[in-house]
C-alpha positions as CSV (number, residue, x, y, z in Angstrom):
1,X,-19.1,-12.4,8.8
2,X,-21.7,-10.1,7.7
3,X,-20.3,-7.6,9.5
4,X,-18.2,-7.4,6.3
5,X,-20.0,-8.8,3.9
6,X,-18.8,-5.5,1.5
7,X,-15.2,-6.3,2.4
8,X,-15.9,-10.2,1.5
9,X,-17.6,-9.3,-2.2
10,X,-14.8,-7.2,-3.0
11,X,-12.5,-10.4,-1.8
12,X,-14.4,-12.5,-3.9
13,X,-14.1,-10.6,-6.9
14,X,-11.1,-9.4,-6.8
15,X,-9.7,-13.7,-6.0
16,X,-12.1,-15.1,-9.2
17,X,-10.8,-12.2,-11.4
18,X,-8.2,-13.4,-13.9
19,X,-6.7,-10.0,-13.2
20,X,-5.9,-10.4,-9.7
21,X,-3.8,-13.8,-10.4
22,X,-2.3,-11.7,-13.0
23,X,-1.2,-8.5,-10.6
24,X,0.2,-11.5,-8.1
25,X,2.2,-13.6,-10.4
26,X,3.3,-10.5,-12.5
27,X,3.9,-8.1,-8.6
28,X,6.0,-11.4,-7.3
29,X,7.4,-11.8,-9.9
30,X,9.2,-9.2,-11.3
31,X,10.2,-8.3,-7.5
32,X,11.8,-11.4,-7.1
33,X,13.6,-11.2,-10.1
34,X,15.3,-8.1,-9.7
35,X,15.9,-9.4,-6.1
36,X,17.7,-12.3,-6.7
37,X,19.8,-11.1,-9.8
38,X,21.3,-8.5,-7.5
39,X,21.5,-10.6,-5.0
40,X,24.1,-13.0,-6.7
41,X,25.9,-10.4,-7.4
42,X,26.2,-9.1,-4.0
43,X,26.5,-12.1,-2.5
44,X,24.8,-11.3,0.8
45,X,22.3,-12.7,2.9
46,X,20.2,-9.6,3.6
47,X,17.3,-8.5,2.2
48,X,17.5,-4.6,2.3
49,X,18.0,-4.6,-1.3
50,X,14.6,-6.3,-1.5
51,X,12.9,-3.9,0.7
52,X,14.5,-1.0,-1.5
53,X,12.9,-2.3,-4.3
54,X,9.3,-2.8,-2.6
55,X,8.1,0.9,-2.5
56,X,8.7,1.5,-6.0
57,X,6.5,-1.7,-6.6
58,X,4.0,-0.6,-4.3
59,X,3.7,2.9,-5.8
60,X,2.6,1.0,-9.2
61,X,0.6,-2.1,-7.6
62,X,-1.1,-0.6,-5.0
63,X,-3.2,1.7,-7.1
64,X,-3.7,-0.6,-9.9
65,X,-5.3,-2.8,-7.3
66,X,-7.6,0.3,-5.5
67,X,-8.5,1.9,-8.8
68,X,-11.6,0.5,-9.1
69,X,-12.9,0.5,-5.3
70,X,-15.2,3.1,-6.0
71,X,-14.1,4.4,-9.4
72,X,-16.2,1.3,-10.9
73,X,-19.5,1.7,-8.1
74,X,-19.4,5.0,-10.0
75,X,-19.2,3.8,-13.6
76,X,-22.0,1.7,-13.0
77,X,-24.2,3.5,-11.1
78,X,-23.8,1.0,-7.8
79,X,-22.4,3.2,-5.8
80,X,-26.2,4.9,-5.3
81,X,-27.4,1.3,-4.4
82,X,-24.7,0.7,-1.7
83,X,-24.9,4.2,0.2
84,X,-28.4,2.8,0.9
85,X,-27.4,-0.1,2.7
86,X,-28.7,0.0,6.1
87,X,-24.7,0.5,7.0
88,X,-22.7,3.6,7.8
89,X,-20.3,4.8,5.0
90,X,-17.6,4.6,7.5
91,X,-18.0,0.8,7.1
92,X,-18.0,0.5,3.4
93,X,-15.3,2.8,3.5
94,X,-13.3,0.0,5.9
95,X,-14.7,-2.9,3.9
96,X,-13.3,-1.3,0.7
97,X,-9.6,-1.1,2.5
98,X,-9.6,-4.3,4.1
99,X,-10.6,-6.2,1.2
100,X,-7.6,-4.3,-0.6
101,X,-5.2,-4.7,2.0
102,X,-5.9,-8.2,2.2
103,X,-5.4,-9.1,-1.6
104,X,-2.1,-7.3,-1.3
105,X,-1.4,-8.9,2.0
106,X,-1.9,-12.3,0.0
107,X,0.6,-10.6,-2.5
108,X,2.9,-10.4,-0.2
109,X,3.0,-13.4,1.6
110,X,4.5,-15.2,-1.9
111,X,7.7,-13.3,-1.7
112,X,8.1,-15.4,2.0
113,X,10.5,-17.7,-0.4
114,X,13.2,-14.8,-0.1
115,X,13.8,-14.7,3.6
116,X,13.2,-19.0,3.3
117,X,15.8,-19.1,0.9
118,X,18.0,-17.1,3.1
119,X,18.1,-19.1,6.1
120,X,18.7,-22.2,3.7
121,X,22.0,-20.5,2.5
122,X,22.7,-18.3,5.4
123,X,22.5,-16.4,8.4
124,X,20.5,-13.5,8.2
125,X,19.0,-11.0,10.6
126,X,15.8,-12.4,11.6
127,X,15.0,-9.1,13.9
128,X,15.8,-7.1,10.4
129,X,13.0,-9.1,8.3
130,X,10.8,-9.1,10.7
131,X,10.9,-5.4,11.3
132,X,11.1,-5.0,7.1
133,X,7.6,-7.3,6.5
134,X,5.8,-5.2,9.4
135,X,7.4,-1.9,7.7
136,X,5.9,-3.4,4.4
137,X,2.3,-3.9,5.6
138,X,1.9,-0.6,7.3
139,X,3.7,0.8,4.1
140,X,1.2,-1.1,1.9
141,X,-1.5,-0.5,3.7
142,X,-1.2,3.3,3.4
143,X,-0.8,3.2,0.0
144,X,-4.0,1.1,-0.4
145,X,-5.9,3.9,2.0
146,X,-3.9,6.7,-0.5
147,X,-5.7,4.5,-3.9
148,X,-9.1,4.3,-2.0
149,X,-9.4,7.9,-1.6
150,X,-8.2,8.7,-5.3
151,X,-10.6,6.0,-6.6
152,X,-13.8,7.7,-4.6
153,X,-13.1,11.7,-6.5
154,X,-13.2,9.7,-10.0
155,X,-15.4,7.6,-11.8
156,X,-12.6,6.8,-14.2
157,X,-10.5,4.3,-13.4
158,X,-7.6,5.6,-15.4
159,X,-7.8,9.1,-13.6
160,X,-8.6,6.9,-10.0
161,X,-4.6,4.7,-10.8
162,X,-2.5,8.0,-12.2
163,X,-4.2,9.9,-8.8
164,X,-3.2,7.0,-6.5
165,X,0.4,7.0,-8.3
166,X,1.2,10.6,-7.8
167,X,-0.2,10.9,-4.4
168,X,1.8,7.3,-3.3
169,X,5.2,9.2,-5.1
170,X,4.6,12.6,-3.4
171,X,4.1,11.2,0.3
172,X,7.2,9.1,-0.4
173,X,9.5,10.9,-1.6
174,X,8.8,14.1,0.3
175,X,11.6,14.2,2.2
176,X,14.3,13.9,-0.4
177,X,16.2,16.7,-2.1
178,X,13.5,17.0,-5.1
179,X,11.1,18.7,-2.3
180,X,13.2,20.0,-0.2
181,X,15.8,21.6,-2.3
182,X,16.5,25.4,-1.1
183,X,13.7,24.8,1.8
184,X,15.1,25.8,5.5
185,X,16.2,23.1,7.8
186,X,12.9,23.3,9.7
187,X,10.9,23.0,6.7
188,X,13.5,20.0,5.3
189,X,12.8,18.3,8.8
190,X,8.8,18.8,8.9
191,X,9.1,17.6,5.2
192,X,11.3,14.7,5.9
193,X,9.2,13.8,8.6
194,X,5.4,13.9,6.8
195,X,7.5,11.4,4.2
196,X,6.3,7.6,3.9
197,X,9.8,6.8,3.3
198,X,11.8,8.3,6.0
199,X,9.0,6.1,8.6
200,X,10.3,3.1,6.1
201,X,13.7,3.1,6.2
202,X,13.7,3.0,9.4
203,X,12.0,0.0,9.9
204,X,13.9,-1.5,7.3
205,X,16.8,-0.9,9.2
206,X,15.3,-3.1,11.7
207,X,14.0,-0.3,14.5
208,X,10.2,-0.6,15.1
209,X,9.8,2.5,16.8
210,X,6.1,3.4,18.3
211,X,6.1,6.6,16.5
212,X,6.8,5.2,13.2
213,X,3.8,2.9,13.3
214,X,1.6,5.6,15.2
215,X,2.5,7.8,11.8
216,X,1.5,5.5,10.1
217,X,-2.2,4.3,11.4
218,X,-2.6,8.7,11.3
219,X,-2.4,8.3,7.1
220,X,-4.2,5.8,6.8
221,X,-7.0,7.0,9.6
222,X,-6.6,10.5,7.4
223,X,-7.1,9.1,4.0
224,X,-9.9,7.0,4.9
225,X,-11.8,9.6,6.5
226,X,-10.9,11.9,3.5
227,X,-13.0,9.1,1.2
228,X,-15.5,9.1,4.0
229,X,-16.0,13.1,3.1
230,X,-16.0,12.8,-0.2
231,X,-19.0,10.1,0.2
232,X,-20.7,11.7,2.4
233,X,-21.2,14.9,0.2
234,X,-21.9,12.9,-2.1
235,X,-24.8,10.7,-0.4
């Protein structure tokens, strides 16, 4: 366990902070809210609607929950200290996603009373949830890798979320009209391609396709070793 022993204090915090109970209960939540008040009205045991609704809480979350991964280090002057640990800065680096990824993993895991709820009322495609919840973590986990790197060029937290949010929108929505409007068809593809959504709905559809997760592991793999730069240069 000392292997991680960055990734466990940044656990630890984040689990004994009031505000981490508060992001869960407030993330779950409203999600399942929304859900299920569309969802009697629909009256259908799927949960694409819910998985529609994720990204748009992960744009928000996500970064509200990296913000401070370095942002803070910086604030208080820690962030000298821990570049001299007798560790690489590839490893905080890690340490500093996991512990993210896992707090949001947590997050996630309450929302398992939709797809319970579902096969108490109905029949739903299990293959389709599955294939939704693995979309969601390797969604989530990019947008956590996306928050880490924005918290590591500022050592305001403020600047390190609005950074996170834009970058999270961009890469999602880079496929749709809004960026490709008047673009060629090559450029619209390329575009459409590069997008976080596009790799999403896919999976949501339930397809888990080998190149959808391999695009995947690439942004988060690039936006770590982005904040691995940016440390670097500065250690």
């Amino acid at each position: 366990m000392k292997r991680y022993k960055t990734a466990i204090r940044d656990l630890n915090l984040s689990l004994y902070s009031p505000m981490a109970y508060i992001f869960m209960i407030v993330f779950s939540g409203l999600l399942l809210f929304l859900y299920f008040r569309g969802f009697f009205v629909v009256g259908e045991a799927s949960m694409r609607f819910f998985f529609t609704l994720l990204p748009w809480f992960f744009i928000i979350f996500v970064p509200a929950i990296t913000m401070r991964s370095f942002a803070e280090e910086q604030k208080t002057k820690t962030i000298e200290i821990l570049l001299t640990y007798p560790t690489s800065t590839s490893k905080i680096v890690f340490d500093k996603f996991l512990a993210a990824f896992l707090l949001l993993t947590i997050t996630l895991a309450f929302t398992l009373s939709v797809p319970i709820t579902l096969f108490i009322i109905g029949s739903p495609d299990i293959g389709e949830i599955v294939s939704g919840y693995i979309g969601a973590l390797l969604l989530g986990a990019s947008y956590v890798a996306i928050g880490i790197f924005a918290s590591s060029l500022s050592k305001n937290q403020v600047i390190s979320f609005i950074l996170g949010v834009i970058f999270s929108f961009v890469l999602y929505f880079l496929g749709q009209p809004l960026f490709t409007l008047g673009l060629s068809n090559a450029i619209a593809s390329f575009l459409s391609y590069m997008s976080l959504g596009s790799h999403f709905d896919a999976m949501v559809r339930g397809v888990i396709d080998t190149r959808d997760v391999v695009y995947y592991l690439s942004v988060i793999f690039i936006f770590l070793y982005a904040t691995y730069y940016v440390l670097e240069k500065r250690r």
